[in-house]
C-alpha positions in Angstrom: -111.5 -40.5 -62.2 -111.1 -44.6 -61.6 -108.4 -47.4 -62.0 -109.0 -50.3 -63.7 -106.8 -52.8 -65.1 -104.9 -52.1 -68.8 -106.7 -53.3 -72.1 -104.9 -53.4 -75.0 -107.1 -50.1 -76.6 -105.8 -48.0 -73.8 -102.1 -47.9 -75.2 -102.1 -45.1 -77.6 -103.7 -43.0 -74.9 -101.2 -44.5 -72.1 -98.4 -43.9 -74.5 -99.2 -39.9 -75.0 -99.4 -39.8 -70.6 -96.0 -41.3 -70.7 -94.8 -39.1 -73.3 -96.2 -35.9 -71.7 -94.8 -36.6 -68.7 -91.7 -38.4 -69.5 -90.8 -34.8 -71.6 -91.3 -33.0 -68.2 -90.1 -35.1 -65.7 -86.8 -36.6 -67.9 -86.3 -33.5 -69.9 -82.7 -34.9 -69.7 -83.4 -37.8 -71.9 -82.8 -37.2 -75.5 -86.0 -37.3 -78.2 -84.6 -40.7 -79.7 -84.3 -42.5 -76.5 -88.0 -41.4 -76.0 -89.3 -42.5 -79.4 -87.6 -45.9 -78.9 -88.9 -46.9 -75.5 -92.6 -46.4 -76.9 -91.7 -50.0 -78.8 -90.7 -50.9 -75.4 -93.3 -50.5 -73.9 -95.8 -52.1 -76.0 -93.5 -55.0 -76.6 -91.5 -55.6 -73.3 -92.8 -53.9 -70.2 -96.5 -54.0 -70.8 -96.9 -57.5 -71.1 -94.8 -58.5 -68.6 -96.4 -55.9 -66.2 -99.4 -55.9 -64.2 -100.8 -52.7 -65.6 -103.5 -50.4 -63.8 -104.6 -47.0 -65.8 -106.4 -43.6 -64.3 -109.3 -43.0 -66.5 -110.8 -39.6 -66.6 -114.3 -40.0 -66.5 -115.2 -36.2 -67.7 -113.1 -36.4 -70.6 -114.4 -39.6 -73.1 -112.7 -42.0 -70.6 -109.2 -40.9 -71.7 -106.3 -43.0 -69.6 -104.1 -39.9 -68.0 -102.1 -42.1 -65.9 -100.8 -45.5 -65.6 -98.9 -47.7 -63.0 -97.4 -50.8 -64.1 -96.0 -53.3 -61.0 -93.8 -55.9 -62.3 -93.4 -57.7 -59.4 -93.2 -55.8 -55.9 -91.0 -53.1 -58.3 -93.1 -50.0 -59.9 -91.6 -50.3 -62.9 -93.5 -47.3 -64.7 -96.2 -44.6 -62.7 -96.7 -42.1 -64.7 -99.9 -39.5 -64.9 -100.2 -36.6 -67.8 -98.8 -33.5 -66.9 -102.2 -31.7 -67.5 -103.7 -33.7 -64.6 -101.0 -33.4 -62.1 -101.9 -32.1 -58.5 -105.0 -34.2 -58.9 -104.9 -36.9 -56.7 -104.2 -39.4 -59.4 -100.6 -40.2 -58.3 -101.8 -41.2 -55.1 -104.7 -43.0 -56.5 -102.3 -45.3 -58.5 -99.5 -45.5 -55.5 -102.4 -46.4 -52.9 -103.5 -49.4 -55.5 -99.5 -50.5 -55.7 -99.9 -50.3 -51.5 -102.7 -52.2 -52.0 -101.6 -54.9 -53.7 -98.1 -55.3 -52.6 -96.8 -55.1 -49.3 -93.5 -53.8 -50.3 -92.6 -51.7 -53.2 -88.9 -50.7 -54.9 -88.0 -48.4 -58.1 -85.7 -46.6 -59.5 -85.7 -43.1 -60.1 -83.7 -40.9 -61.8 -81.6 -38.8 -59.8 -82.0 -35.9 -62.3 -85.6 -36.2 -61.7 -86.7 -33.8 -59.2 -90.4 -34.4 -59.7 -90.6 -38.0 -59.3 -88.4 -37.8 -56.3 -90.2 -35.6 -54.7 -93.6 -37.4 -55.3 -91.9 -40.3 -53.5 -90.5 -38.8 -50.9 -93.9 -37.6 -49.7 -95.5 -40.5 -50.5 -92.6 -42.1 -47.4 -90.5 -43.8 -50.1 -87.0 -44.2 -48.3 -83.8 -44.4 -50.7 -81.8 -47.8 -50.3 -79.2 -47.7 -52.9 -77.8 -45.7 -56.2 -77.2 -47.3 -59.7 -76.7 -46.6 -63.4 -79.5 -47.1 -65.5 -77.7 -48.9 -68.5 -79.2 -47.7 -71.4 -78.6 -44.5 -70.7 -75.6 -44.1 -68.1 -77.7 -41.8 -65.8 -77.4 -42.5 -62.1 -81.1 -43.5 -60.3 -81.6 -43.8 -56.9 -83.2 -47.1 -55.7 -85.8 -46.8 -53.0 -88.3 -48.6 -51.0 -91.6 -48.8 -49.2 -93.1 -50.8 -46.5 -96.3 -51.3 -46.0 -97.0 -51.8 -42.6 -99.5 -54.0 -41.5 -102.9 -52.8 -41.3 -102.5 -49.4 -42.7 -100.6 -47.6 -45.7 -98.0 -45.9 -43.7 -94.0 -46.7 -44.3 -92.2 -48.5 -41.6 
């Protein structure tokens, strides 16, 4: 496995990580909101993201994970459920640590996996909200990088 930066003929592959793991991880969002963030993707958050993909070497250089920072906020990480427990998470939060020295997103509240992946990773919550397209609460949190190393102040 390696991160490199997103070209344009990684999307259908992103797109089926996203999907795989967004049906896991937000099995509380409905099947319509799902097909209609996939335009979303490709025609909002993409391009205005600085997008970094988990390639898997052993498998014809399929992307199985993504992270896309729009500013010092994660808007998207996600990694295809047939790949969790791999490292790959990590890999993409250490190259967010990397290039940011503070990070914020929103969560769901309803999803258990990605908050827990954050809390281990030292991810503090700061706030709650409603995510407005589909009125489920998120949790906002943070993390600091502290100078030097990739540990959370």
């Amino acid at each position: 496995m390696h991160l490199r930066p997103f070209q344009e003929v990684d999307f259908d592959d992103l797109v089926i990580a996203w999907r795989a793991a967004s049906v896991v991880a937000h099995s509380f969002l409905s099947p319509d909101f799902l097909n209609a963030e996939v335009e979303s993707i490709r025609e909002v958050y993409l391009p205005a993201a600085e997008t970094w993909v988990a390639i898997d070497n052993k498998n014809n250089d399929k992307v199985v994970g993504f992270l896309a920072l729009m500013g010092n906020e994660i808007g998207a990480i996600f990694v295809h459920p047939n790949h969790w427990k791999q490292g790959i998470g990590r890999a993409l939060m250490d190259k967010a640590v990397e290039l940011r020295t503070t990070l914020t997103l929103e969560v769901f509240e309803e999803n258990d996996i990605g908050r827990a992946f954050y809390t281990k990773y030292g991810f503090v919550a700061t706030g709650r909200g409603l995510h407005q397209e589909t009125g489920k609460s998120v949790i906002q949190l943070e993390f600091k990088v502290a100078k030097g190393s990739l540990e959370a102040t």
